[in-house]
N, C-alpha and C positions, 0 to 999 in steps of 0.2 A: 366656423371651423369646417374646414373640407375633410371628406371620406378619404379614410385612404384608396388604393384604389388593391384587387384584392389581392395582387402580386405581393403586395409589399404584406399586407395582413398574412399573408399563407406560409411569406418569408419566415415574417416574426416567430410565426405558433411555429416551424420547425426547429426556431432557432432555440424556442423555449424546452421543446418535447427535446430535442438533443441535450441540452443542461440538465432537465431533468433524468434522461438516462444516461446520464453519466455522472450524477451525484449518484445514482441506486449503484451503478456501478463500481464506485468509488470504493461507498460504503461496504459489497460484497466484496472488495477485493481486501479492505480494512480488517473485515471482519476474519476473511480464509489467514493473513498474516498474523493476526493476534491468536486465531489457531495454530498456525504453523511454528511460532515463537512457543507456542506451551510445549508444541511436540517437541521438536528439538530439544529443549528443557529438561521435559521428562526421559528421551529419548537416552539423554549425556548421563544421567545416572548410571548408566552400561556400561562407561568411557573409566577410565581410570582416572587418579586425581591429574597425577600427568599431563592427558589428554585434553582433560577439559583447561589446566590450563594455558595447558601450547597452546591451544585453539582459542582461547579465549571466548569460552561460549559462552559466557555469563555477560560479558560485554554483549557479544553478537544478540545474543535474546531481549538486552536492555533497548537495543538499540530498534530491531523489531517491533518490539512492545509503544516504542517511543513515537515507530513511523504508524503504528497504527492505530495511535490514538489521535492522529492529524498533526505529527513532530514533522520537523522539516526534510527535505531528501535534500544527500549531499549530494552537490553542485556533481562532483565527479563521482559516477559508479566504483565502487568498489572493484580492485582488480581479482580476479577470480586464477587462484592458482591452479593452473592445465596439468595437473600430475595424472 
């Protein structure tokens, strides 16, 4: 069996060290969402029954909670109303 030579080895370990910071990354970004999902949550107690559910926050927080336990992203971003 031949050495690699060390281009190709130095390749690899970046390519490893990148997966790796970007699983830690992942997971911080998981983790600030499933924070963000409790604010909101907590936050909509202030909102009126109304409000909460014109908005339908209880959805948008399931939904939250769902991407940051590793649930699927939808194919298309949500449209974000410009008022």
């Amino acid at each position: 069996m031949s050495e690699r030579p060390a281009w190709v080895a130095n390749t690899i370990a970046d390519k490893v060290l990148s997966l790796v910071r970007a699983k830690k990354r992942i997971k911080a970004l998981e983790t600030a969402l499933a924070e963000a999902a409790g604010d909101v949550e907590e936050y909509s107690q202030y909102l009126g029954e109304y409000l909460v559910k014109k908005w339908d926050v209880e959805a948008d927080v399931a939904r939250y909670r769902a991407l940051a336990e590793g649930g699927e992203i939808p194919e298309e971003p949500a449209e974000i109303d410009a008022q």
